[in-house]
C-alpha positions as CSV (number, residue, x, y, z in Angstrom):
1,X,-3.2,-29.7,4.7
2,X,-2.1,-27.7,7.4
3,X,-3.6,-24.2,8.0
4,X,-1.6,-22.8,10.9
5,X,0.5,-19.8,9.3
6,X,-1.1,-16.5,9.7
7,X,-1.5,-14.0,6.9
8,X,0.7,-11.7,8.4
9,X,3.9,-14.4,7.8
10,X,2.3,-15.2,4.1
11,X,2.2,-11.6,3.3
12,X,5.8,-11.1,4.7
13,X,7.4,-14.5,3.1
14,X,5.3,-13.1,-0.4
15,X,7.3,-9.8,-0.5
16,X,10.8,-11.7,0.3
17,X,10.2,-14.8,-2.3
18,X,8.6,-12.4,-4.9
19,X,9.1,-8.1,-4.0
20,X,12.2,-7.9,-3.0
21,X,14.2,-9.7,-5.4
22,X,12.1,-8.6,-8.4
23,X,13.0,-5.3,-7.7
24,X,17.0,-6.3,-7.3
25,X,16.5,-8.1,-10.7
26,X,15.2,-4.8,-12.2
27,X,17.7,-2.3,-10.5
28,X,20.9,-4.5,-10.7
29,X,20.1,-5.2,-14.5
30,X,19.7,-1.5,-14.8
31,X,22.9,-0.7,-13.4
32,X,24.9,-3.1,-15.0
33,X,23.3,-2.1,-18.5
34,X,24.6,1.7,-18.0
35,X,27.9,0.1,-16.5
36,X,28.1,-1.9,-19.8
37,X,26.4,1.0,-21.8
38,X,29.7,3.7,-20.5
39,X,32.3,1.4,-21.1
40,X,30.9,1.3,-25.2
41,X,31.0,-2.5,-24.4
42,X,27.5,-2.5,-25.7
43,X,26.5,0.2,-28.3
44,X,24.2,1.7,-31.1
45,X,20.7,0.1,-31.3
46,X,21.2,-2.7,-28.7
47,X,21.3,0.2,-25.7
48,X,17.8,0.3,-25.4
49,X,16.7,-3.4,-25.7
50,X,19.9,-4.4,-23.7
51,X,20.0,-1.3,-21.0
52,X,16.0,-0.5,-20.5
53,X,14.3,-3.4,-21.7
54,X,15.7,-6.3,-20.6
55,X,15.6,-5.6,-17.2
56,X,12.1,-5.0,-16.8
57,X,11.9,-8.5,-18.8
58,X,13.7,-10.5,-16.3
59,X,11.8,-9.1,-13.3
60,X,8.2,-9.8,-14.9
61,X,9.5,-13.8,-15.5
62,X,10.7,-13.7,-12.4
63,X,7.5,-12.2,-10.4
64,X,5.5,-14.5,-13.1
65,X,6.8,-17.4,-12.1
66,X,7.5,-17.1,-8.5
67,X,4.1,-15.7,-7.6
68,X,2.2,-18.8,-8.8
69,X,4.5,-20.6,-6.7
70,X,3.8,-18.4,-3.3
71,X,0.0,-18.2,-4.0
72,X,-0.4,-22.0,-4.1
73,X,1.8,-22.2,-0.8
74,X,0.0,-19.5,0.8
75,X,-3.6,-20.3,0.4
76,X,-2.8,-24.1,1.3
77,X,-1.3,-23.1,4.4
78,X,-3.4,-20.2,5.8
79,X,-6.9,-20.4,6.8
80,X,-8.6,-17.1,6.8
81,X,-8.3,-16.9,2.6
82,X,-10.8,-14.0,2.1
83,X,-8.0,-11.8,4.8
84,X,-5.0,-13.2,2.8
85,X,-6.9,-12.2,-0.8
86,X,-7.4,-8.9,0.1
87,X,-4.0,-8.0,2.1
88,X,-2.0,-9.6,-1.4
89,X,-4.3,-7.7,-3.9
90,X,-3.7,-4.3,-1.0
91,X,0.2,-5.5,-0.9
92,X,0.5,-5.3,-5.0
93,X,1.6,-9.0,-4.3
94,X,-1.1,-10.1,-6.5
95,X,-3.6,-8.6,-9.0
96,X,-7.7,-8.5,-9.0
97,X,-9.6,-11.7,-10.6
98,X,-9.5,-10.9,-13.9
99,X,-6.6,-8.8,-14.2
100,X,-4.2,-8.4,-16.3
101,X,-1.9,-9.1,-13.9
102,X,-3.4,-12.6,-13.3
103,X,-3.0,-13.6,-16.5
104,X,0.5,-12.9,-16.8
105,X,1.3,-15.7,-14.2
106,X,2.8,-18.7,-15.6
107,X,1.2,-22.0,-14.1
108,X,2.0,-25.5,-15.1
109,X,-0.8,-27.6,-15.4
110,X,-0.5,-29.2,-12.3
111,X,-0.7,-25.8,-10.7
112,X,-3.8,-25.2,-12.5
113,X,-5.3,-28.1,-10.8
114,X,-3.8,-27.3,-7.7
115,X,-5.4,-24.5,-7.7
116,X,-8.9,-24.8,-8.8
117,X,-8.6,-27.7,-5.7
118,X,-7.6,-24.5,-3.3
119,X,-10.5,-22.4,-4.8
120,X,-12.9,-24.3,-2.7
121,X,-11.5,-22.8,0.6
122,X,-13.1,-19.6,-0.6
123,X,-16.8,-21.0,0.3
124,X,-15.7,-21.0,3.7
125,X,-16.3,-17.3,6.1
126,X,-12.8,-16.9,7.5
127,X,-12.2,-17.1,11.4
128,X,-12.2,-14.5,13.5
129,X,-9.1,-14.1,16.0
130,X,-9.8,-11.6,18.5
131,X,-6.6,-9.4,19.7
132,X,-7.1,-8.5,22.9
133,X,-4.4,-6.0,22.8
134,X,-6.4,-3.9,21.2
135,X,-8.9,-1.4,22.7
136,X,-12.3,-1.2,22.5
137,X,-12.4,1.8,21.1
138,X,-9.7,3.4,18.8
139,X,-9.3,7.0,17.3
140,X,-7.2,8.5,14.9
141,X,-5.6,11.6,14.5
142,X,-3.4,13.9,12.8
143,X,0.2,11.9,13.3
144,X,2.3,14.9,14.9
145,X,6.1,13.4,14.0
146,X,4.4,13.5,10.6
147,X,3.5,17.2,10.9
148,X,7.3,18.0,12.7
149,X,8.9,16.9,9.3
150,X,6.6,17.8,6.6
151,X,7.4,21.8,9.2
152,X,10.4,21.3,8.6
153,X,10.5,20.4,5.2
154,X,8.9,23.3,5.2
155,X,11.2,25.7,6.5
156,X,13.8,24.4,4.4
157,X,11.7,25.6,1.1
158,X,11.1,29.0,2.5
159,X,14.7,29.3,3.6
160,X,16.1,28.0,-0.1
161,X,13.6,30.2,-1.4
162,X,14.6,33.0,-0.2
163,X,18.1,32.2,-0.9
164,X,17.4,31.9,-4.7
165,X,15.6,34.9,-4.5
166,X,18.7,36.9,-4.1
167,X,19.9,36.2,-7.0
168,X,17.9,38.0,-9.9
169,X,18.3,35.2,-12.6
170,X,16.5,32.9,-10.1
171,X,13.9,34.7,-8.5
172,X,10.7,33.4,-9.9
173,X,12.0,29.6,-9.4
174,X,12.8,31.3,-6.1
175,X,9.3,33.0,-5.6
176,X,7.4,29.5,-6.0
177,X,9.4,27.8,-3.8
178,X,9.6,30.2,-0.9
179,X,5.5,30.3,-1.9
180,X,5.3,26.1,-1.5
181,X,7.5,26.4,1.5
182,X,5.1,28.9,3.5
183,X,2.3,27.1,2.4
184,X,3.6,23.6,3.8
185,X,4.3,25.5,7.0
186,X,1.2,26.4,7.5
187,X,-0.5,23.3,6.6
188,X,1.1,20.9,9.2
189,X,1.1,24.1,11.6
190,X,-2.9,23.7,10.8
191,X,-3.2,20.2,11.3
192,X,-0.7,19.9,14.4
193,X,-2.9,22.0,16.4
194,X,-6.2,19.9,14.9
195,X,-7.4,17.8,17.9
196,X,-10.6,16.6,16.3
197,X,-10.7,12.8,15.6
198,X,-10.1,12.0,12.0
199,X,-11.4,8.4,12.5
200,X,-13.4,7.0,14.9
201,X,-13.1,2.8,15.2
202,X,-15.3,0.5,18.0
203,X,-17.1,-2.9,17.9
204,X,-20.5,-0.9,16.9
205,X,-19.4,1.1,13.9
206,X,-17.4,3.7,12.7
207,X,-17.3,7.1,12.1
208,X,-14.5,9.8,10.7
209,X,-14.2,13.6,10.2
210,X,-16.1,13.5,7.0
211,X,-18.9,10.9,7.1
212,X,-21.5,10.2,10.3
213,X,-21.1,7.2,12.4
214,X,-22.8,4.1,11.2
215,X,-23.1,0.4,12.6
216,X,-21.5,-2.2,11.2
217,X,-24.5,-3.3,9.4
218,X,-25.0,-0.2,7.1
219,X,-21.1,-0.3,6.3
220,X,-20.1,-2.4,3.1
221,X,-16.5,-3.3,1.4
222,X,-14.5,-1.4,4.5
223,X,-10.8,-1.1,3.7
224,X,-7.5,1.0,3.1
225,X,-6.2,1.2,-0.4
226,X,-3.4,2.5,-2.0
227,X,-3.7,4.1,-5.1
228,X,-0.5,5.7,-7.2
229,X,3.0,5.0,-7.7
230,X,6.2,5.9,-6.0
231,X,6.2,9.5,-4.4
232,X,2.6,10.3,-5.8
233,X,1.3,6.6,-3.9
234,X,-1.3,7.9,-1.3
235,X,-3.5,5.7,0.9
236,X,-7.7,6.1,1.4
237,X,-9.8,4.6,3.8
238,X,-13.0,3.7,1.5
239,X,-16.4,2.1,2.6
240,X,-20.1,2.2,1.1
241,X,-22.7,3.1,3.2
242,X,-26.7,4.3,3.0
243,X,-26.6,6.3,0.0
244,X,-22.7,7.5,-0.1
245,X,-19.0,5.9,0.1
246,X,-16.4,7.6,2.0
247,X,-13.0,8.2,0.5
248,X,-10.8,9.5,2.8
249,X,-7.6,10.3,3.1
250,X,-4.9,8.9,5.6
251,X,-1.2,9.8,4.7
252,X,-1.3,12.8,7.3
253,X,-2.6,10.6,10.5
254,X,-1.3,8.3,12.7
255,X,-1.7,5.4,11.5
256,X,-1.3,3.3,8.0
257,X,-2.7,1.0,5.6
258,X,-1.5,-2.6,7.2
259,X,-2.6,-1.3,10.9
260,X,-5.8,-0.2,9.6
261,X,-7.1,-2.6,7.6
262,X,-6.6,-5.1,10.7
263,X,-8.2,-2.7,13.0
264,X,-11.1,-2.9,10.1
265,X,-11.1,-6.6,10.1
266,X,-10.6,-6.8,14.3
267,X,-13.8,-4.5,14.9
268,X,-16.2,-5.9,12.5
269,X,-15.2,-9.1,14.0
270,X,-15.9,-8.4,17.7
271,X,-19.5,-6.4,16.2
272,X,-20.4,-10.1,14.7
273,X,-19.5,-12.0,17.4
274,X,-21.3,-10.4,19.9
């Protein structure tokens, strides 16, 4: 068996084999449906079965059968299984044990046997690969490109706001947008000028704007999440500690989930090796 792909290359060749063309599936079947839909080539009560449900049929048998195929791969060829379990469940590549999600995968039953053989990987600690790129300390902030555009995002509300204001049959929609648009303005104005570090990362602990530092040791189940879909997805850094979990939020800094998480991984690494 060999062991020498990384989970970065698993995760990657997981969204091509199974992501990506799931979601071309679903959108091209979409397309074609209202294509066929607007040239009355299909009409009355096939639309919806033919147009809306169909596609989302083909790209669940697709990601049902294909992701059975990729998790046997992938945790026969990468070593550090706990890392790759977690960064697929992160990635949406693969649901939680016991989720629905895993029981929607179709596996033959020599898959089935294949993988209750792999399953005895997981009694293994993973190993830990030091990057010595990275500092010994880290700390996070407020991401100031990410503040420049949400500004000027801004100013574009306040200055269609005012616009629509001008004209009396749209002045209230006007009103809450020129209100939204001064409001986002002075948010990221807020948090451009915030030089306090959000997150604090070293090889003894961590500590962020909300929650006091704390070793390693008194931290528990450290990592990034994502958690909604499409525009309202946003991203949380979550650990248990004494008494408390933090849940904090990291869309507005300079950083993101897959950086974090390794930096997670990296620093409680270097904390139980030394």
């Amino acid at each position: 068996m060999s062991e020498n792909t990384t989970v970065e290359i698993a995760i990657k060749r997981g969204k091509w084999l199974i992501d990506y063309p799931a979601k071309t599936i679903l959108f091209t079947s979409l397309i074609i449906g209202i294509i066929l839909q607007s040239q009355n080539i299909i009409t009355g009560w096939t639309i919806i079965p033919i147009t809306y449900i169909l596609p989302f049929f083909l790209a669940c048998l697709y990601w049902c059968i294909t992701i059975t195929k990729w998790r046997i791969w992938a945790f026969k060829n990468v070593r550090n299984v706990h890392e790759l379990k977690k960064r697929a469940i992160q990635e949406r590549l693969i649901g939680a044990d016991n989720s629905i999600y895993e029981k929607f995968e179709i596996k033959s039953q020599n898959d089935h046997k294949e993988w209750e053989l792999l399953k005895s990987k997981f009694d293994k600690d993973d190993i830990f690969q030091n990057d010595p790129s990275i500092s010994e300390q880290t700390i996070i902030y407020y991401s100031k490109i990410k503040n420049l555009f949400q500004t000027l995002l801004g100013f574009c509300g306040i200055a269609i706001g005012i616009y629509l204001t001008s004209d009396s049959n749209n002045i209230i929609f006007g009103i809450l947008i020129l209100v939204l648009g001064i409001y986002l303005c002075y948010k990221e104005f807020k948090e451009a000028f915030n030089t306090t570090p959000q997150i604090i990362l070293n090889d003894k602990g961590i500590e962020t704007v909300n929650t006091k530092f704390y070793n390693w040791e008194n931290i528990k189940n450290e990592e990034v999440i994502r958690d909604g879909f499409g525009k309202n997805t946003h991203y949380y850094l979550v650990y248990d500690y004494p008494n408390g979990k933090e849940y904090l939020k990291i869309d507005d800094y300079n950083t993101n989930m897959k950086i974090l998480n390794k930096l997670l991984i990296l620093y409680r690494g270097r904390s139980v090796n030394k």
